[in-house]
C-alpha positions in Angstrom: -59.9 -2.2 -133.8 -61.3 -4.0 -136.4 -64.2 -4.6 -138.9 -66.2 -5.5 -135.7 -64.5 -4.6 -132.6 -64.5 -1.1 -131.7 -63.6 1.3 -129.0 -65.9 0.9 -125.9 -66.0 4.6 -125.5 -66.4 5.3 -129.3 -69.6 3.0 -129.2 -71.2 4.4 -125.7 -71.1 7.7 -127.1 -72.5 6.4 -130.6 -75.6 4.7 -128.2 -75.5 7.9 -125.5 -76.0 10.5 -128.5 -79.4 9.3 -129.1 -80.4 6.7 -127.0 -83.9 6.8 -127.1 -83.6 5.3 -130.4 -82.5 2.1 -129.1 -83.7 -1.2 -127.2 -81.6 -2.5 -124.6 -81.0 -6.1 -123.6 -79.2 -7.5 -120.4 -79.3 -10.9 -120.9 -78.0 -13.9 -118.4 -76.7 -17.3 -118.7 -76.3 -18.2 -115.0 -74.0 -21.3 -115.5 -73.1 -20.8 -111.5 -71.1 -24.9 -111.4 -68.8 -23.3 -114.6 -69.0 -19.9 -115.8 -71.3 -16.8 -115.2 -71.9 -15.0 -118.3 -73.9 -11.7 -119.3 -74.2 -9.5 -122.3 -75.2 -5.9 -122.5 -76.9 -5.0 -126.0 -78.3 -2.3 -127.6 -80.6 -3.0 -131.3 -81.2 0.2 -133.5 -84.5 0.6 -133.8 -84.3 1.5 -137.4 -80.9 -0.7 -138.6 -81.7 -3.5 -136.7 -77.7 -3.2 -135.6 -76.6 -4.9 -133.0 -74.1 -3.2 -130.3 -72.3 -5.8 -127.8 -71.8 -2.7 -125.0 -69.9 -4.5 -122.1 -70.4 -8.0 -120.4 -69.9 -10.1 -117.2 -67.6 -13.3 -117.8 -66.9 -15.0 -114.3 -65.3 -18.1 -113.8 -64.5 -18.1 -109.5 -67.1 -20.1 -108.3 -67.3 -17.6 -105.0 -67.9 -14.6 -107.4 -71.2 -15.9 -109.1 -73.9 -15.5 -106.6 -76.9 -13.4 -107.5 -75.5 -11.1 -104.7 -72.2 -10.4 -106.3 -73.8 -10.7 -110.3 -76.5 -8.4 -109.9 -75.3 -5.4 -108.1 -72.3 -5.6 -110.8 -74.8 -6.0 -113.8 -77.3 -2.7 -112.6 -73.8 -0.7 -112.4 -73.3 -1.5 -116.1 -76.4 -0.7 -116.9 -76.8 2.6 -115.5 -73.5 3.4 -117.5 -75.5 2.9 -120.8 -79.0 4.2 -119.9 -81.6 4.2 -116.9 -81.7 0.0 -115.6 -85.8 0.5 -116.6 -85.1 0.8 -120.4 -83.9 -2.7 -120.3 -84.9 -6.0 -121.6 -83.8 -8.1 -118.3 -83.8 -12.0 -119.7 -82.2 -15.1 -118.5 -81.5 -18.9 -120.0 -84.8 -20.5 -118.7 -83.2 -23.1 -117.2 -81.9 -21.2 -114.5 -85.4 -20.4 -112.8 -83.3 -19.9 -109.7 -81.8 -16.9 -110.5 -84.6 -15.5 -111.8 -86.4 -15.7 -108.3 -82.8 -14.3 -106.4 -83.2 -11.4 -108.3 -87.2 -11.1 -107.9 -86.7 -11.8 -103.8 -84.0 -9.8 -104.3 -84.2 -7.0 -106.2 -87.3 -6.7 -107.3 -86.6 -7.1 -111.0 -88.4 -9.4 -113.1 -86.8 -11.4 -115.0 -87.9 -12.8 -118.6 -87.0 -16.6 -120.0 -85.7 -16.8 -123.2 -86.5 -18.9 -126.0 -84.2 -22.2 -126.4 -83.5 -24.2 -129.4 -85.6 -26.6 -130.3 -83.1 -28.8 -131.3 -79.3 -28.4 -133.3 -80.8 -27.5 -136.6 -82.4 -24.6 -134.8 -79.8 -23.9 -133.3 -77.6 -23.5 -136.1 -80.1 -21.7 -137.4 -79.6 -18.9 -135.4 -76.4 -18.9 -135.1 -76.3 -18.3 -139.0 -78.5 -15.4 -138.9 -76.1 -14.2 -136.6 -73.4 -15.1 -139.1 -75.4 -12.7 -141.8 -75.7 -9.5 -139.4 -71.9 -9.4 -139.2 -71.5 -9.9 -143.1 -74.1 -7.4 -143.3 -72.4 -5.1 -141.0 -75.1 -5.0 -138.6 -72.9 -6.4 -135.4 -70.6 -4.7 -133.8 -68.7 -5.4 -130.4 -66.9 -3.0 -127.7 -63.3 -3.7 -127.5 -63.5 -4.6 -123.6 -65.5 -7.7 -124.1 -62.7 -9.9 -124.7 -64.6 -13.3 -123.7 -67.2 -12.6 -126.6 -64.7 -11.7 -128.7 -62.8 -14.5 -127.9 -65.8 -17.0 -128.2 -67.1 -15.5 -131.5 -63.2 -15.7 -132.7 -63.0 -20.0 -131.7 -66.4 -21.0 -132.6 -66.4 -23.2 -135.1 -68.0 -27.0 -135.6 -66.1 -30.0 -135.1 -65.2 -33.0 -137.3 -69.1 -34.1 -137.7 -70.0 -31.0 -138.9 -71.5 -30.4 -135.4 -71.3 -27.1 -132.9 -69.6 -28.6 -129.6 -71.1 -27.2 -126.4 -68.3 -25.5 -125.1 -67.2 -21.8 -124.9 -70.2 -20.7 -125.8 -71.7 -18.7 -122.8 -71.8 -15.3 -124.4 -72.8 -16.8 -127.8 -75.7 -18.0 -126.1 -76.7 -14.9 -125.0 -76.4 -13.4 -128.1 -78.8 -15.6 -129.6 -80.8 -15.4 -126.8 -81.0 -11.7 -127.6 -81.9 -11.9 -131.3 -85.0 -14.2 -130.2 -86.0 -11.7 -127.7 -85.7 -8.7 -130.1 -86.8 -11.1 -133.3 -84.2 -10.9 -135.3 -84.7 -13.8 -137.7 -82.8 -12.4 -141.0 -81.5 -9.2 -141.9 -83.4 -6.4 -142.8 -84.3 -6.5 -146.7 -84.0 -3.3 -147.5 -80.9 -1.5 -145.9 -81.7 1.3 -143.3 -81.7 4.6 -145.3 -81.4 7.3 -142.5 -78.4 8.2 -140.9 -78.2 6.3 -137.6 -77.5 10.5 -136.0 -80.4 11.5 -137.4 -82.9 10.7 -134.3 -86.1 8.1 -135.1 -88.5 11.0 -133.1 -86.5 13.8 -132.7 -87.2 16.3 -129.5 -88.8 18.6 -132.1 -91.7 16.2 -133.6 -92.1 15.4 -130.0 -92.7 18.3 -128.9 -94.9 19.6 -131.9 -97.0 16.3 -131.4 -98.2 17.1 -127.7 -98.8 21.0 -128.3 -101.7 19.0 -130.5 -103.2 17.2 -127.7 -106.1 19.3 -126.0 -104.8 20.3 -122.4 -108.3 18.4 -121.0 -107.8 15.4 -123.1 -107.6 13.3 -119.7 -108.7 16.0 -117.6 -111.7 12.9 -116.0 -112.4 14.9 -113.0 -114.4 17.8 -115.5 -115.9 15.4 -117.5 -117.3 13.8 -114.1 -118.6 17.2 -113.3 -120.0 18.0 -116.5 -122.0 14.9 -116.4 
């Protein structure tokens, strides 16, 4: 373990303990000619920290259909919390997964946001750069291709970011567009992340107030 990288289980059970006070994101980058790469992420509603869960990183050309991906992708899911709490997003280009997994599946699928160009690019990638410094990433120990992306990325003589070994990278940024994360939060989350955002009391103490009739349309038909 390090700064970063922790335990898969130790982070499952630190999302599992309260889940319902995160967003989930399973986002795609269907390179099906190279590489088939997914992340699984969960965002703190309150922290704004970001959780790499697990991931799909496959290379065999004959394993990345959207018949072998998907089925492997909702398994994942499920592990973490019910497949509806997620985000489902894909790198736009690759309209043709997207409508596999609608023919499919059933699940719709939404395109993310691209770069509009290196400096943007770069841009993002830096904000992602200031979560970790801020200690607002961290990453399960059992995706080793992210780890091993985030580890070699680095630009090149130019000063520029090569396009190469970034699959998961991209869906990391990907993610932060989706969930807008464009800089870290200015003033650092003061709750402890155990304590829940709406606990199962407030809940509970919040519909006892709502009258029993509230939508009851059928009697206001009748009163009429």
């Amino acid at each position: 373990e390090s700064r970063h990288v922790k335990e898969g289980k130790y982070l499952r059970e630190l999302v599992g303990k309260h889940y319902k006070d995160y967003d989930y994101y399973w986002m795609n980058d269907p390179g099906s000619a190279s590489c088939f790469a997914a992340l699984f992420v969960a965002i703190h509603k309150g922290s704004k920290k970001v959780i790499v869960l697990d991931e799909i990183y496959e290379t065999d050309k004959k394993k990345t259909s959207t018949k072998q991906i998907v089925p492997i992708a909702l398994e994942k899911m499920a592990k973490i919390v019910p497949v509806q709490l997620f985000f489902k997003g894909y790198d736009h280009a690759a309209t043709w997964f997207a409508n596999e997994v609608q023919n499919e599946y059933g699940i719709g699928l939404i395109p993310c946001q691209k770069a509009r160009g290196q400096d943007e690019k770069e841009s993002q990638l830096s904000v992602i750069k200031d979560f970790m410094l801020a200690d607002l990433y961290l990453i399960s120990k059992e995706c080793k291709n992210h780890i091993s992306e985030m580890a070699g990325y680095a630009t090149d003589d130019k000063g520029k970011i090569p396009k190469v070994n970034d699959h998961t990278i991209d869906n990391l940024r990907y993610i932060f567009l989706a969930a807008n994360l464009h800089t870290v939060p200015k003033t650092p989350y003061a709750r402890d992340e155990d304590a829940r955002l709406i606990s199962d009391d407030d809940f509970y103490e919040y519909e006892d107030d709502i009258p029993n009739d509230l939508y009851d349309t059928e009697r206001e038909f009748l009163d009429d």
